[in-house]
C-alpha positions as a Markdown table, in Angstrom:
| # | Residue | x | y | z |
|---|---|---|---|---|
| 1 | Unk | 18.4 | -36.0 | 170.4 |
| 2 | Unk | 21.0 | -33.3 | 170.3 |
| 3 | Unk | 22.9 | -34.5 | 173.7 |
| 4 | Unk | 24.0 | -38.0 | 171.7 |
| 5 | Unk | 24.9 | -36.6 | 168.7 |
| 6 | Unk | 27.2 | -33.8 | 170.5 |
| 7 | Unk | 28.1 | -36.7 | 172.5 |
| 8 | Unk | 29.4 | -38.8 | 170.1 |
| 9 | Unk | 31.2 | -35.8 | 167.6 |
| 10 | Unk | 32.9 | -35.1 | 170.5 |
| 11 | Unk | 34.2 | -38.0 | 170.9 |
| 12 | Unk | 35.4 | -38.3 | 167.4 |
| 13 | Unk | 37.2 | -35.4 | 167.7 |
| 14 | Unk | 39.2 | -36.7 | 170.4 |
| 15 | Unk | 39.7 | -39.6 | 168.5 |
| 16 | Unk | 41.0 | -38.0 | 165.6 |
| 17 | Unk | 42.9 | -35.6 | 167.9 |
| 18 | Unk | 44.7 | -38.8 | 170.0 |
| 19 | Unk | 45.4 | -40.2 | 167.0 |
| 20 | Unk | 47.5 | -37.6 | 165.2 |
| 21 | Unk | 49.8 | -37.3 | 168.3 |
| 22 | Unk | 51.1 | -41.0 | 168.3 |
| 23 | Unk | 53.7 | -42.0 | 166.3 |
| 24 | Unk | 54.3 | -44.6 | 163.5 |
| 25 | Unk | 57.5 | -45.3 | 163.1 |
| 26 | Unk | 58.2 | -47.9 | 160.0 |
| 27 | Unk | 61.0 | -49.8 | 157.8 |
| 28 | Unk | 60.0 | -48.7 | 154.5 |
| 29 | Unk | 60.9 | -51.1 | 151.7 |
| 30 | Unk | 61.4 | -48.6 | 148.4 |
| 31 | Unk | 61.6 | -49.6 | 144.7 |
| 32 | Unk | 61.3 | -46.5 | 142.7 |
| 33 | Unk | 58.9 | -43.3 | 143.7 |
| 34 | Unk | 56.0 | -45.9 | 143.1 |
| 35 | Unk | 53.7 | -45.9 | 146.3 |
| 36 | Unk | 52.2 | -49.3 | 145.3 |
| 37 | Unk | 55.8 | -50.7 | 145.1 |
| 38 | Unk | 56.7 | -50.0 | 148.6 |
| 39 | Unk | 56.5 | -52.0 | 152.0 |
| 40 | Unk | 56.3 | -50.9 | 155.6 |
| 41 | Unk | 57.2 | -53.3 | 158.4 |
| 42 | Unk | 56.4 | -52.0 | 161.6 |
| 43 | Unk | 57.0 | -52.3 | 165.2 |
| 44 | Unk | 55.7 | -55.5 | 167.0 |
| 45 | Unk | 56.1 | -56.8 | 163.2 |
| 46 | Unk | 57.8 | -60.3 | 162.1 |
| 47 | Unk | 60.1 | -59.8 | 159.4 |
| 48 | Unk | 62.2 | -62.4 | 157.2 |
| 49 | Unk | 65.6 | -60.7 | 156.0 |
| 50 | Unk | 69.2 | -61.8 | 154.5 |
| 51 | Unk | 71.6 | -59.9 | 156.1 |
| 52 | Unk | 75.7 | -59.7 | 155.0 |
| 53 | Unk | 77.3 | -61.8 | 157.8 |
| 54 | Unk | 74.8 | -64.6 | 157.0 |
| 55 | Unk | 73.8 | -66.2 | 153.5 |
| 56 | Unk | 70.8 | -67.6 | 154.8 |
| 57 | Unk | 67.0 | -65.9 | 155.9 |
| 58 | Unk | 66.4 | -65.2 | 159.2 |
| 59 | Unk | 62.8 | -64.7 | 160.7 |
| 60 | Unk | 62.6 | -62.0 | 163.8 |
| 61 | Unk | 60.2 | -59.7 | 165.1 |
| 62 | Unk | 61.0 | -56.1 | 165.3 |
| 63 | Unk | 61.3 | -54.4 | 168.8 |
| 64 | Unk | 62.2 | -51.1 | 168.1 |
| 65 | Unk | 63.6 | -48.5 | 165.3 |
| 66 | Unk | 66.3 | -45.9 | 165.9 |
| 67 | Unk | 67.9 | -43.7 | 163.1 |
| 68 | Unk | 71.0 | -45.9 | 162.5 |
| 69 | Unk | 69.9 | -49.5 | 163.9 |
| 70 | Unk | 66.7 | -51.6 | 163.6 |
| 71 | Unk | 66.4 | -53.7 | 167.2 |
| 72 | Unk | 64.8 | -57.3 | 166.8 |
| 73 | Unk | 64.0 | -59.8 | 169.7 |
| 74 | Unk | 67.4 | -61.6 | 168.5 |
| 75 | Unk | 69.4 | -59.0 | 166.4 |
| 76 | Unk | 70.6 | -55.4 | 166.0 |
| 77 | Unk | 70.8 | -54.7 | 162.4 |
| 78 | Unk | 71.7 | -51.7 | 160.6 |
| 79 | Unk | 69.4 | -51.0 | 157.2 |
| 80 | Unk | 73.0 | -51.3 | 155.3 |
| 81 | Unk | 73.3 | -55.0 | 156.1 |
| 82 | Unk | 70.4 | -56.0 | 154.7 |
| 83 | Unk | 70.9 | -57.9 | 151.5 |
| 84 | Unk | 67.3 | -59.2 | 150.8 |
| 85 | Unk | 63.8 | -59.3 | 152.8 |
| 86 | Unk | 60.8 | -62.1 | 152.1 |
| 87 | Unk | 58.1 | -60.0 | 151.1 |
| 88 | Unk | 55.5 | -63.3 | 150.1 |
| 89 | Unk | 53.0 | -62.2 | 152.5 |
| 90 | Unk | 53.2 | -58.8 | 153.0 |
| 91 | Unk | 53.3 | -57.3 | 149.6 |
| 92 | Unk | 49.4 | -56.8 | 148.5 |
| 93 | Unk | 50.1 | -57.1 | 144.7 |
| 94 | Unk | 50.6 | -61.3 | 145.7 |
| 95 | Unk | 47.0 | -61.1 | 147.2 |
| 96 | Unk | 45.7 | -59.8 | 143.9 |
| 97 | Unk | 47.7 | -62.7 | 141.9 |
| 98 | Unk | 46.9 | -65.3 | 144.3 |
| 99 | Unk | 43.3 | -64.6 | 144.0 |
| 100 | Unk | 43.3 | -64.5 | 140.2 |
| 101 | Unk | 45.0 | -68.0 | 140.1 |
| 102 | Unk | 42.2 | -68.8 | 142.6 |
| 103 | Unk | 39.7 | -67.4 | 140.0 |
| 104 | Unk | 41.0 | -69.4 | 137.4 |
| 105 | Unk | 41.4 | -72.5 | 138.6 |
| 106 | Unk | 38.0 | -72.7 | 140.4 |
| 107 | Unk | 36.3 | -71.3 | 136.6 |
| 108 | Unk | 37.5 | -74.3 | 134.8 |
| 109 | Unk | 36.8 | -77.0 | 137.4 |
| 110 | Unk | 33.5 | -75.4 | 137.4 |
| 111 | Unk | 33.1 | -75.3 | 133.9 |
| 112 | Unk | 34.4 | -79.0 | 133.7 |
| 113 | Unk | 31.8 | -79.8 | 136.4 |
| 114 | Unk | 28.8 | -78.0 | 135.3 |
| 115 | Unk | 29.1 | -79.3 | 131.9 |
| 116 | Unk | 29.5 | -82.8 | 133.6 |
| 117 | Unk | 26.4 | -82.5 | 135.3 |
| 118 | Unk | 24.5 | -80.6 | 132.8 |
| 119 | Unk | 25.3 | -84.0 | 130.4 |
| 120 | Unk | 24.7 | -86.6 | 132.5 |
| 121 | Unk | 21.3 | -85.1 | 133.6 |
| 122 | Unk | 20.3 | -84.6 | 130.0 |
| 123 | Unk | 22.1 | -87.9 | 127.9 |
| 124 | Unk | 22.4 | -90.3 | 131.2 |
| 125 | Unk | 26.3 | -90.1 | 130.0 |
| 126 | Unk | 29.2 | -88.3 | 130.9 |
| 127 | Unk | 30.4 | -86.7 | 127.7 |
| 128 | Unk | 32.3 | -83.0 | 127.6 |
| 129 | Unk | 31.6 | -80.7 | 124.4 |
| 130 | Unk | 35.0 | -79.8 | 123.1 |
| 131 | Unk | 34.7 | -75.9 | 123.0 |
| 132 | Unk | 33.6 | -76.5 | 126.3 |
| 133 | Unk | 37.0 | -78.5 | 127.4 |
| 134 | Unk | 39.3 | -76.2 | 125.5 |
| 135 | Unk | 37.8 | -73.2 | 127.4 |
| 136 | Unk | 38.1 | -75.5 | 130.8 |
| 137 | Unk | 41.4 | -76.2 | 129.6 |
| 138 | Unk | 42.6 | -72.5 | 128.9 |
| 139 | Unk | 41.5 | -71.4 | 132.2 |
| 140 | Unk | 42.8 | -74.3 | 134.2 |
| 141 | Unk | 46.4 | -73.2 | 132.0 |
| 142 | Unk | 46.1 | -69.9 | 133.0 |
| 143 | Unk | 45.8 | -70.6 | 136.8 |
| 144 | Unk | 48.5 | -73.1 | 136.4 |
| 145 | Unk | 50.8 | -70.6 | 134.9 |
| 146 | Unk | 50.3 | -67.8 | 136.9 |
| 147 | Unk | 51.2 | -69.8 | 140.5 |
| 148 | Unk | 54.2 | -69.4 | 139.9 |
| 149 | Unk | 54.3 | -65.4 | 139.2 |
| 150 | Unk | 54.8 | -64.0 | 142.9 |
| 151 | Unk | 56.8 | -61.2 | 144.1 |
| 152 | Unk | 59.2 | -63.5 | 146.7 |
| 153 | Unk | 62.0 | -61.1 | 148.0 |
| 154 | Unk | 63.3 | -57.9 | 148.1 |
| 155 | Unk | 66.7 | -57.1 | 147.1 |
| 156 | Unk | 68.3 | -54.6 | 148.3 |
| 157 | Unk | 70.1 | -53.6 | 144.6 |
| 158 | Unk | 69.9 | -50.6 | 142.0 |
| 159 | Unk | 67.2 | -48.5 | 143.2 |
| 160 | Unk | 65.7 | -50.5 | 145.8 |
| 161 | Unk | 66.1 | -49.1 | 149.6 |
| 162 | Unk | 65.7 | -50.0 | 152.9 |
| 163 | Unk | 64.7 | -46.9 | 154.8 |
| 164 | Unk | 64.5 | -46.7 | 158.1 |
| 165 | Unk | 61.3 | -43.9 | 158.5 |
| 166 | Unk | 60.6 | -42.3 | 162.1 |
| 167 | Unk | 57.7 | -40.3 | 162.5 |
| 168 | Unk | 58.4 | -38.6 | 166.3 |
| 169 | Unk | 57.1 | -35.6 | 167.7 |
| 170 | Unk | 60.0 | -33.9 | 169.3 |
């Protein structure tokens, strides 16, 4: 019984110990000293960016980082000429929004539909209480309204940074 367990604790402590000795290195989107604000884009990555020579967005996957240059597949681009970065499916805080229009929505269809149901079982019409379709109503508003209320880009203005972080051993 005590062979596995040594077994196995030592081979979480090579884990941990293989683990610490690689690095991450990372393009660290910055707005403020805010953790939850900020966005890494690593290595192997696809990133969207506007850069200064062009006015439109661009879609590339990172290669490599260097102190002065991040290296894409199609590009070399210095943090500098970034202008703005599409951040619609990497920043988490649009997960959390997404999900509550999602949560939303599907209560007042539900409501709608229960109370549909729940009518026609018991009158043999279809007939909807009116509290019942202003509440459907205020919740189907409020998923409605908050669709639109994404974080889209990142602009590179004011206090917001592109940061180019390497985390080497050397």
């Amino acid at each position: 019984m005590k062979k596995p367990v040594l077994i196995l604790l030592l081979a979480l402590v090579c884990q941990l110990a293989s683990g610490q000795s690689q690095a991450k290195d990372f393009i660290l989107l910055k707005r403020g000293a805010n953790q939850k604000t900020q966005i890494r884009f690593y290595p192997g990555e696809s990133i969207t960016y506007k850069s200064k020579k062009l006015g439109y967005f661009i879609t590339d996957k990172i290669v490599n980082l260097d102190t002065e240059f991040i290296y894409l597949t199609e590009n070399i681009l210095s943090p500098t000429d970034i202008l703005e970065v599409d951040i619609r499916d990497k920043d988490s805080r649009n997960r959390t929004l997404k999900n509550l229009t999602g949560l939303f929505l599907g209560a007042g269809t539900l409501l709608l539909a229960v109370e549909g149901v729940n009518s026609i079982y018991q009158e043999g019409n279809l007939s909807i209480d009116s509290g019942i379709a202003t509440t459907s109503g205020i919740l189907l508003g409020t998923g409605l309204a908050l669709l639109p209320v994404r974080y889209k880009t990142f602009s590179q203005t004011g206090k917001n940074r592109v940061q180019i972080i390497l985390m080497r051993l050397e």
